[in-house]
N, C-alpha and C positions, 0 to 999 in steps of 0.2 A: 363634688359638684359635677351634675354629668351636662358634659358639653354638647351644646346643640347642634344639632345635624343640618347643615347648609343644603337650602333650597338648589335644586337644579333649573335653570332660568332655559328653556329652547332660544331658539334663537327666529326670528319673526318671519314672517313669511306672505310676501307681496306679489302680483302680476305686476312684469314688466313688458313694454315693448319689447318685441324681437329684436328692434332695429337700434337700442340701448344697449344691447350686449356685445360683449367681445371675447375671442378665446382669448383666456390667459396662458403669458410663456407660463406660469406655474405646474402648471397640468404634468403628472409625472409622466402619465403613458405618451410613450413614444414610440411603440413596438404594434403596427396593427394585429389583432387578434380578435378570432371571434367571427360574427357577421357582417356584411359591409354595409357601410353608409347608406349605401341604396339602399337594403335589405329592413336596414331602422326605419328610413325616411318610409318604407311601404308601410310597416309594421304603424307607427305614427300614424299616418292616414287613415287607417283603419280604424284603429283603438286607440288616440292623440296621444298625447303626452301620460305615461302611465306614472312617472318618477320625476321632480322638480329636478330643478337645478340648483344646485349650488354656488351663490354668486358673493362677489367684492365689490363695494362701493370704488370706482376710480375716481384718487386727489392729485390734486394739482401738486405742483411745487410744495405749495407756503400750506399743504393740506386740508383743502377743500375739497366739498364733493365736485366731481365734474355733471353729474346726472348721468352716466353712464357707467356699465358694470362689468367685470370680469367674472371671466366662469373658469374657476381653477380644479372644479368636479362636475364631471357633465359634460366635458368636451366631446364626445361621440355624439352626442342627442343633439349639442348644438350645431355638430355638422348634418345632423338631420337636417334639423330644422331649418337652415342655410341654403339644403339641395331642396326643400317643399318652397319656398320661399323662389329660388332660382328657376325653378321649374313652374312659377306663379300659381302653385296650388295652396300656397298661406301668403296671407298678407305681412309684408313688411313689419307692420306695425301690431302686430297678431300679441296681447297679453300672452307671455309667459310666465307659470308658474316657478316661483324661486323662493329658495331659503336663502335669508339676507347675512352672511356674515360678519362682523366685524372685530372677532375677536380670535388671537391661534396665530398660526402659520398657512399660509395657502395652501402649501407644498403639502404638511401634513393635512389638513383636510384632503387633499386629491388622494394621499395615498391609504389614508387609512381608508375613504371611501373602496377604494379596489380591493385590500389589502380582503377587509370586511366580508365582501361579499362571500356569499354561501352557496355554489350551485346546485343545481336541483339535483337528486339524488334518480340515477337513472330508473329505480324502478316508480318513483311519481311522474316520471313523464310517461311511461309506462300506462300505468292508471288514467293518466289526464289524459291520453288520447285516446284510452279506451271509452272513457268519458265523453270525450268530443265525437265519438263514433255511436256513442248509444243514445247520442243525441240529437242524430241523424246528418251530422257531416260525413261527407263520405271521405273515402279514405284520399284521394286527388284532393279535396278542397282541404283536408289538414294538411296534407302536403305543403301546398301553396300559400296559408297563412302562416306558416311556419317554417318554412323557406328549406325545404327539404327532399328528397325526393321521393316518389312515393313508396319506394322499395323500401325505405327505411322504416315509414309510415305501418306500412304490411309487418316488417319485423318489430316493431314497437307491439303492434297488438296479439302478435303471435307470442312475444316473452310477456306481454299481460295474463295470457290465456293460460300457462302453466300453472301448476295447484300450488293453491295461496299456501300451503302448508311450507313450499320450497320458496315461496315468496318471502315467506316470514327467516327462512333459515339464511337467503338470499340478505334478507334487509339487515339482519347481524352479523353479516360477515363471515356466517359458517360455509360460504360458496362464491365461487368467482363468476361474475360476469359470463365467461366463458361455458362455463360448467352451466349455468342455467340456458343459456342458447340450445347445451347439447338435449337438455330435458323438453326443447320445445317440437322438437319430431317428432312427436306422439302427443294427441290430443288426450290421451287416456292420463288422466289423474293416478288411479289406482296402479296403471304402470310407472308410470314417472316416480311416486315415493315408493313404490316398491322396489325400484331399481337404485334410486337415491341412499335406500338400509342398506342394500347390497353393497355398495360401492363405498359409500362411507365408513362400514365396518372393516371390510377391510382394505382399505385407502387408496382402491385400485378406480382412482376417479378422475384421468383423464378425459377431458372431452371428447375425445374418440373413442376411449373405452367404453363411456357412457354415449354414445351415439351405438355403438358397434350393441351391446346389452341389449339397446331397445328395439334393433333391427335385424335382431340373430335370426330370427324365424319368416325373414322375408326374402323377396326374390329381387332384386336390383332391376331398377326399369332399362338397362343396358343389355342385360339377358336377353340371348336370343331368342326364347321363347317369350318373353313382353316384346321385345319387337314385332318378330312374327304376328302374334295377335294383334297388336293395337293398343296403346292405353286407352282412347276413347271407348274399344269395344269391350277392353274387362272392365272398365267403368260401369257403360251400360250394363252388364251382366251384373253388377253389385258389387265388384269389389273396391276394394279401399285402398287408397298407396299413402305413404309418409313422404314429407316434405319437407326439405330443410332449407330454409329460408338467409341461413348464414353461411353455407358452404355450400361449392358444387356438390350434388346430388346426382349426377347425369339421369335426372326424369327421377328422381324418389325411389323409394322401394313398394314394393308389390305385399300387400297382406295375406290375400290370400294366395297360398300357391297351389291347395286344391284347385280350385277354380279357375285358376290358370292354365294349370296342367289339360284340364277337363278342353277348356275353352283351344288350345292347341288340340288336343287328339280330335277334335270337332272338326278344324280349321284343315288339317290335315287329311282326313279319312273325308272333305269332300272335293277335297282336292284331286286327292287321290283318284274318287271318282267320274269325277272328269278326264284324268288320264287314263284309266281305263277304258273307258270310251274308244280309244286310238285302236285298241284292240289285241291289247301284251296279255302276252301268258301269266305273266304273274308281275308283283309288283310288294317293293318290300317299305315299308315304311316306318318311320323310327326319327328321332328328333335329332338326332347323331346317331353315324354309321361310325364304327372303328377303324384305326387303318387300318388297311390291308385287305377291306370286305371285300373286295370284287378280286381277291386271287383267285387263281382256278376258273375265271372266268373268261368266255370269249368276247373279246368290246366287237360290234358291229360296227363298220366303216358306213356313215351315213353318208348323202349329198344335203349341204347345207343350202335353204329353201330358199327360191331367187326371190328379193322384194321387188314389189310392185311398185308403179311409177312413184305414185303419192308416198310409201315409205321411203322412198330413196330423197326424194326430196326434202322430207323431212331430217333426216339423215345429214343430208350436205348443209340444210340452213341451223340444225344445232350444231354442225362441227364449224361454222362458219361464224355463229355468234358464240362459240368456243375459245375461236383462236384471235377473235376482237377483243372480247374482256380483257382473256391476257394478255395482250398488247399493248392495253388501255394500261392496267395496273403493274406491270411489268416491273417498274422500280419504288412500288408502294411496299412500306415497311408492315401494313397490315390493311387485308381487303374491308372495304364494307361492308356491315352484315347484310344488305341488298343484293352486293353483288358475289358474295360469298355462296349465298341462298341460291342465288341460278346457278350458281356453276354447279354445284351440289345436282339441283334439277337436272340441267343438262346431261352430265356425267350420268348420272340415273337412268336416263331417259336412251342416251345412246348403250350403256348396258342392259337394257332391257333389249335393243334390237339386235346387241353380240350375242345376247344368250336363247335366242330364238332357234326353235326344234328344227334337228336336221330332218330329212327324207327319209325314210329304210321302205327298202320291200319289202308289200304286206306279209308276205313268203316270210321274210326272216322274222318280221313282228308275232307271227303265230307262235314262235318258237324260244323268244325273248322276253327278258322283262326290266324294270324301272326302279331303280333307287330312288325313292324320294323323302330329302329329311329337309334339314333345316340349315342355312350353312353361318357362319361367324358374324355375320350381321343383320340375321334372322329374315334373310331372305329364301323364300322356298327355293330349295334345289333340285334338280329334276334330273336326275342321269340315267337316259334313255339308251337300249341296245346291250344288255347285256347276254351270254348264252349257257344255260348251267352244261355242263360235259354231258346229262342224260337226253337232254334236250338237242342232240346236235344230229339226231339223223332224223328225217322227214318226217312230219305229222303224218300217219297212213290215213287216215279218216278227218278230215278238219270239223266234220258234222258232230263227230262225238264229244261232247259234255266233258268237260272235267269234273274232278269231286271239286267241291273248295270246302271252305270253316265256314265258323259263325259270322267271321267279320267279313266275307267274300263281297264284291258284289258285282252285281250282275250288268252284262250290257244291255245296251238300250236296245229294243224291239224294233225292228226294220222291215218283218218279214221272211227275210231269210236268218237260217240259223247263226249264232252269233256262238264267239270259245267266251266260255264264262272265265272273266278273270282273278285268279287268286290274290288277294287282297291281305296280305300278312301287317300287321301293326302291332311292332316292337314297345316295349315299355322296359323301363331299369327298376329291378326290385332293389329297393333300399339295403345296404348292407347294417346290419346290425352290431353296435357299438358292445365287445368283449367287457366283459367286467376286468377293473382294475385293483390291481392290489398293490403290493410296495417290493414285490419283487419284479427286475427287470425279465420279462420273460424273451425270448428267443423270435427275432424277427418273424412277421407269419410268413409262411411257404409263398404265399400268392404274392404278398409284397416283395419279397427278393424275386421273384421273378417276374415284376411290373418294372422293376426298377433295372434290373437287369435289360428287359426289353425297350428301355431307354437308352441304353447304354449298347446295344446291339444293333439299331439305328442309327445311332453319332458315330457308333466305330463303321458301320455300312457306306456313311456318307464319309468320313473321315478317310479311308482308306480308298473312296473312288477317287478324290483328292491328289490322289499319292498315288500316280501313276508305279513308278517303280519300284517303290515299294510293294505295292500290287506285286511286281510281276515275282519279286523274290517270293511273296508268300505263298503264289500259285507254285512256281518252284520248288519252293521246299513241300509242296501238297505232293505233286509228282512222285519226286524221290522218295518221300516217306511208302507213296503208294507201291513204288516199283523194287522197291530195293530192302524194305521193313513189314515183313509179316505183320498183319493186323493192324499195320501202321494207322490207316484211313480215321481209327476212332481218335487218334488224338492229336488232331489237329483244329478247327474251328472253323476253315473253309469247307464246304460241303462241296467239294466239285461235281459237275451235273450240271451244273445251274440248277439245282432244287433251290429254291428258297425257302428257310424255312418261316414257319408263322407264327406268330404269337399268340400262346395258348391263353395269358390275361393280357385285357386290353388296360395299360396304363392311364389313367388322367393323363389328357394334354397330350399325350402322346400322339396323335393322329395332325395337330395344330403345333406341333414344334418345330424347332427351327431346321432341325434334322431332317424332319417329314417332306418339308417344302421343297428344303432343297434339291433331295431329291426328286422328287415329285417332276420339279422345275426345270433338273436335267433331264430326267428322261424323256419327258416331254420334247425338248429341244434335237434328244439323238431320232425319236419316232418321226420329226420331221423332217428331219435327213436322209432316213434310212427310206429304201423304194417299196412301195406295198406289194408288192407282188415280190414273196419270196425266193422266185427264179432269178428276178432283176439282183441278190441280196449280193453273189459273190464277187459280181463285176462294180459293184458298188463301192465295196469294203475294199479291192484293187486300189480304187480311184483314190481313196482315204492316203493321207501323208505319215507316216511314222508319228509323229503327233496325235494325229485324229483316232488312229491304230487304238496307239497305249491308251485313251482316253475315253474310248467306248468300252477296251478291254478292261479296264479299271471299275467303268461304269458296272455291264455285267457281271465281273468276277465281285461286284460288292454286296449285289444281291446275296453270296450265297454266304455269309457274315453269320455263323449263330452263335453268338455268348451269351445266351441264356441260363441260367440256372436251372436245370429240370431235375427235380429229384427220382429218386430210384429209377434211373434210366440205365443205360450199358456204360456210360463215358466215368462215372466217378466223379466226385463233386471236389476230393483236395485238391488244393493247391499242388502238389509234388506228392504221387504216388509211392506205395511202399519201397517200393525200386528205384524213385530219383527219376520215373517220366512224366515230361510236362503233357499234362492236361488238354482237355480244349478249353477250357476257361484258362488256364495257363499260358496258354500261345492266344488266348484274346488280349492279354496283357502285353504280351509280349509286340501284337499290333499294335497293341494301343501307343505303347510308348514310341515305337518308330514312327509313329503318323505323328504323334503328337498332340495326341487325343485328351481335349478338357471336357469335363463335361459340364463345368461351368460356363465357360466360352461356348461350349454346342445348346446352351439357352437351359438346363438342368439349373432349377434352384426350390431348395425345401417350403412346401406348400403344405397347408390343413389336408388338401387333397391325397396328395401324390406320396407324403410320407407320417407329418408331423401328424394327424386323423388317425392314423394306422399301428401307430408304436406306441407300448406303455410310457407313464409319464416320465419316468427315470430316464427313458430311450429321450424324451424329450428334452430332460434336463441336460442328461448329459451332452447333446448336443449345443444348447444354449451355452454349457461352461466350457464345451472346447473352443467355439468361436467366438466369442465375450470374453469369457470370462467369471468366475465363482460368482461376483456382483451381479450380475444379468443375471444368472439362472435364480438367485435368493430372491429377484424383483417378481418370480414366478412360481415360485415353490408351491406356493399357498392354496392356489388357484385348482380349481374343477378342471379335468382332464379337456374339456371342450374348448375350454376359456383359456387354457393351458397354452392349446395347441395353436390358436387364431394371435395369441401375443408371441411365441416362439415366432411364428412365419413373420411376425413382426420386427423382432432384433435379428433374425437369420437372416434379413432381406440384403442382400449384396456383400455378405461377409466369405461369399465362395467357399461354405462350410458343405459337404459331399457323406451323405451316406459310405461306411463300406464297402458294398455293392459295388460301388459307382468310383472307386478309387483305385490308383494307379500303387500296386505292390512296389515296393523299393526293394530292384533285389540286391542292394545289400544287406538290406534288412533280412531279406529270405534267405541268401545265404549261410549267415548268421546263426540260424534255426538250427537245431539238433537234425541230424541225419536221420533219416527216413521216418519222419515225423511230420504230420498235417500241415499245412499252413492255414494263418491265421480268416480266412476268410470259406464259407459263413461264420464269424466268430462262436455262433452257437454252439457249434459241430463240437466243439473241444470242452465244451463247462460243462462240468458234469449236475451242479448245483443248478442252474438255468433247465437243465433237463430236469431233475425231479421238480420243478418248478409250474413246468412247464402245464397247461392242462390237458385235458383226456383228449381234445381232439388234436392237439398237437403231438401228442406224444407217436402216435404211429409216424407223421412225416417227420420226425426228427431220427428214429426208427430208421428208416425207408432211407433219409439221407447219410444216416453213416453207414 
């Protein structure tokens, strides 16, 4: 006999007065969570009661109704309703809608109500606001009935806008949260699942990985060349930037970088032409200059140009509302962004009136000319008075013409005859990415000697440092010269003061920390020292034993070459057939008396400067000697490009060092078989890495042994 299936009975559902009801102690929540009271009680008002309440009849003693009701599920809404009521925007006595219970546990009804609930699934609110947007609320007024701020608003409709395809893989749990934010920096569908195959095959799908994928071929709005221009003006010009709404972005990235580049040489070359105008011989211009480009050149001593009444004043009332601010915010743990902004201005504003043109005579401007690039915060730089050595004896004719280029341009018409100014504008031809194969091949020639000339400048700065040190190795330069036939090749100071130059200019090299500092001293002794070279001996008198070793240090540091040059006179081993040290041998040998890091002197492995430049093996192996085997297997997998941008990634702050750039232990070189190379270029000695090696490497490997 089949047993009948009992009816489910609801339970009935009345309007009560507001002013009948009571919170119940039953009510389980006791933890506020969520939105607050205020936040409901607005949400109410708007759209009233969207969900009854759950109520208990109250008995007396002996079990009777009282005519009033407890609410053991619903307690939040009823402290809505309590604050509209308080606030006289509901009447006391306002019918509320309630389910009437009388049967269960209070307790369990409150909680199974909470326990129950299902929240919304972030990619439908997703949808819903897109919804409320194509419905023409704007993005502020869903903000506002939603109690949220608008930025979230903007990021809500930005992960709607991502291709439903990732939506759908999104809504199954085949992608985090996360991971689809990073797919919303490009509006492009077609990019986004095509990047999505890529990364989900082979698992390489962190959210930076996939941010990093879909912005490899862009230019960072931090770039000095997007500053320079303008994002409003590569705007106007057409171009496109990515936006990422979940992480700093510093200003998005830049799509095109044609047009970028274009809109710089534009930006530049009329710039240029206004400085030509002044009336220079020539003028060199380039987005970055290398360091060292004005060696061999004479700086002109200008008079810096007296400001007129109105700039001085202006002058003293920004340094005056300068030193108010800071006064004001003085022991503020963090400024206003109001008052952040001006100081910003101000600061700006008074370096625009430091970096105003000095004076020269026209005399000398005939004869000179103008570095103009770009400098680290993509403001134009303008470095005026320079004198090439051919250029130092007197125009005989100033009437005559120069030739120039295509890119010359000409002065402006006056009447009288004008020197047409040559007009040079540099560009960097892309270097061309070597095919790779599964043999480690032999560092390129050019890279050991980029890296080297990193390493030639930290030991430059490093041993100005090192006064006494300095002097022993001027010393031992002497002796070698006076007392050791032929001695002079194998030492690493060049006495002369020659400086030598650096035949590749390194990445970063010219903005290191090396660079600056130097830069910063000398600077410092040129202001010391008397311009007028007659005044120079009675000056250097005045100097204290201190000041002496400290300028001597300075100058003897210029003449620092540890370069790797191949097929030159000096020999590239480590310890020659006969047991003499080298000049790259006694750089070593600097180096460890100073105490030379070149971690510490700001050296660390970049896509640029190394990891870009060396087969993937050169890669791996680096990832495994500072990691670890696990690190490097996290990258094996990987396209030599994508290889090299995650390497700079795990390498970041592990103080892992090129060969080049490392300190020989000689007990280790002792060690060595007698009159046998040392280990460094390690290439020099494989013989397998040579037949390896390809055709155009093969002469400078030649050339180096």
């Amino acid at each position: 006999m089949t047993k009948a299936v009992q009816k489910i009975t609801l339970s009935p559902s009345r309007d009560i007065p507001f002013n009948k009801l009571v919170l119940s102690q039953s009510n389980v929540r006791r933890v506020k969570a969520g939105i607050s009271i205020e936040q409901l009680a607005e949400s109410i008002a708007r759209r009233t009661l969207l969900q009854s309440l759950s109520v208990r009849a109250v008995v007396d003693s002996e079990g009777n109704e009282t005519g009033m009701f407890e609410v053991p599920a619903g307690g939040r809404r009823y402290r809505a309703l309590e604050l509209l009521v308080k606030q006289k925007r509901m009447a006391k006595t306002q019918p509320v809608p309630c389910v009437v219970r009388d049967q269960g546990i209070a307790e369990d009804d409150s909680l199974a109500e909470n326990d129950e609930r299902v929240g919304l699934h972030p990619l439908d609110q997703f949808r819903a606001f897109r919804s409320l947007r194509d419905s023409g609320m704007s993005e502020e007024d869903i903000a506002a009935r939603h109690f949220v701020n608008p930025a979230v608003v903007k990021q809500r409709l930005r992960l709607a806008s991502v291709s439903p395809k990732l939506h759908e893989v999104y809504a199954e749990d085949g992608m985090t949260l996360e991971q689809l934010t990073a797919f919303s920096v490009t509006a492009d569908h077609a990019r986004q699942e095509q990047a999505w195959e890529n990364v989900s095959r082979s698992g390489y799908d962190e959210p930076y990985q996939i941010r990093r994928l879909l912005t490899e071929n862009t230019v960072r709005a931090s770039d000095r060349r997007a500053r320079f221009v303008g994002l409003d003006a590569y705007e106007q010009a057409g171009g496109g930037i990515l936006r990422d709404l979940f992480e700093h972005d510093d200003g998005g990235w830049l799509q095109d970088v044609a047009l970028l580049d274009r809109l710089v040489t534009e930006k530049l070359k009329a710039e240029a032409a206004t400085i030509a105008a002044e009336g220079w011989k020539w003028l060199s211009v380039t987005v970055d200059f290398p360091y060292g480009h004005a060696n061999g050149l004479r700086k002109l001593e200008g008079n810096p140009a007296e400001f007129s009444a109105e700039e001085q004043a202006a002058i003293d009332a920004l340094n005056a509302e300068q030193a108010k601010l800071e006064s004001e915010y003085q022991d503020a743990d963090e400024l206003p962004d109001a008052v952040d902004q001006r100081l910003g201005e101000i600061e700006a504003a008074l370096l625009a009136f430091e970096d105003r043109s000095e004076v020269y005579d026209p005399a000398d401007i005939a004869r000179a000319g103008v570095f103009v690039s770009i400098d680290s915060e993509g403001r134009l730089s303008v470095d005026r008075g320079y004198v090439r050595p051919e250029d130092e004896a007197p125009i005989a004719d100033p009437e005559i013409e120069q030739e120039t280029d295509t890119s010359s341009i000409e002065g402006q018409e006056t009447g009288v005859p004008v020197q047409r100014t040559v007009v040079s504008v540099a560009g960097g031809a892309a270097e061309t990415e070597e095919d790779d194969d599964d043999v480690a091949r032999p560092l390129p020639e050019r890279l050991v000697i980029e890296l080297t000339a990193h390493r030639t400048l930290a030991l430059r700065n490093s041993l100005a440092e090192n006064p006494a040190i300095t002097f022993q190795a001027v010393l031992h330069n002497f002796v070698l010269a006076t007392f050791y036939r032929f001695a002079s090749a194998r030492t690493c100071l060049e006495i002369g003061l020659h400086t030598p130059t650096f035949p590749a200019q390194a990445p970063g090299l010219k903005d290191s920390a090396s660079a600056k500092a130097i830069d910063a001293r000398h600077m410092g002794w040129k202001d010391r020292l008397p311009k007028n070279e007659a005044d120079l001996w009675d000056a250097l008198t005045a100097f204290d034993g201190t000041a002496q070793a400290s300028l001597f240090a300075h100058c003897a540091s210029f003449t620092v070459n540890a370069l790797y040059e191949s097929a030159n006179r000096y020999g590239q081993g480590r310890v020659s057939a006969h047991g003499v040290r080298t000049r790259l041998d006694q750089a070593d040998v600097l180096a460890r008396a100073t105490g030379l890091d070149m971690v510490q002197a700001g050296w660390k492995p970049t896509v640029d400067n190394y990891l870009g430049r060396v087969t993937k093996l050169r890669i791996l192996d680096a990832v495994r000697e500072a990691k670890g085997e696990s690190s490097a297997q996290l990258i094996d997998h990987l396209k030599k490009a994508d290889m090299a941008k995650e390497a700079e990634r795990l390498l970041d702050g592990s103080g892992w060092l090129p060969e080049p750039l490392r300190l020989i232990d000689p007990a280790a070189s002792a060690a060595e078989p007698e009159g046998e190379a040392g280990p460094l270029p390690e290439f020099l000695t494989e013989d397998d890495d040579q037949e390896s090696a390809s055709d155009d490497e093969r002469p400078q490997l030649a050339a180096a042994e």
